[in-house]
C-alpha positions in Angstrom: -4.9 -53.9 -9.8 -7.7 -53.5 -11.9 -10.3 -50.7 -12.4 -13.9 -52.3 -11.4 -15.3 -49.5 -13.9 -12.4 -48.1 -16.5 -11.7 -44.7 -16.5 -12.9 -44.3 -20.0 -16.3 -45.2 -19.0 -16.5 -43.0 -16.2 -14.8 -44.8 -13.2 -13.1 -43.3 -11.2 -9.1 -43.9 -10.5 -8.9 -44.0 -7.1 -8.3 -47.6 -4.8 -12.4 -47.6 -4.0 -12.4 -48.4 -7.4 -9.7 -51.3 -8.0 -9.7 -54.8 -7.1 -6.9 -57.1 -6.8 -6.7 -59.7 -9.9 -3.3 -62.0 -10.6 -1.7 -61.3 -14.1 -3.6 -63.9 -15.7 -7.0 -62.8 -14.5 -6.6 -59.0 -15.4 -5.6 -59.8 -19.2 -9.2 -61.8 -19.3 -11.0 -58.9 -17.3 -9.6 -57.1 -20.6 -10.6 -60.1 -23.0 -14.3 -59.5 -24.5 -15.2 -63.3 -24.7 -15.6 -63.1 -20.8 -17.6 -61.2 -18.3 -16.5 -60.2 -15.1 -19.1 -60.5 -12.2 -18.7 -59.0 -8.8 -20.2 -61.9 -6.2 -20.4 -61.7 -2.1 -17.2 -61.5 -0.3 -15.6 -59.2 -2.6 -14.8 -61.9 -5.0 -15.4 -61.8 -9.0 -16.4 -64.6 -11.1 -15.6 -64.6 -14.8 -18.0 -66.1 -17.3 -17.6 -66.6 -21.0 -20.1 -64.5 -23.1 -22.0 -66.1 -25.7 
C-alpha cells in the first residue's frame, strides 16, 4: 500500500487514502526522478521528471 498523499504532507492514514502498488512500483512512487499520476479507472501512471 502506498499513501496517495504522505502523511508528512498532510495525508491522511486511513485506506481512502492508499492505493495498491507491487514492491517495485512503491520504491519508484518514493524515487524523485518519477512522478506518479492518478489516471481514470483508479490506475496511476509513472513518468520520469525532467
Amino acid at each position: 500500500m502506498h499513501h496517495a498523499i504522505e502523511w508528512s504532507l498532510g495525508g491522511r492514514t486511513d485506506l481512502d487514502n492508499t492505493i495498491m502498488i507491487c514492491a517495485p512500483h512503491h520504491a519508484r512512487a518514493h524515487d524523485p526522478t518519477y512522478t506518479l499520476t492518478p489516471i481514470p479507472g483508479d490506475k496511476f501512471t509513472f513518468h520520469r521528471r525532467t
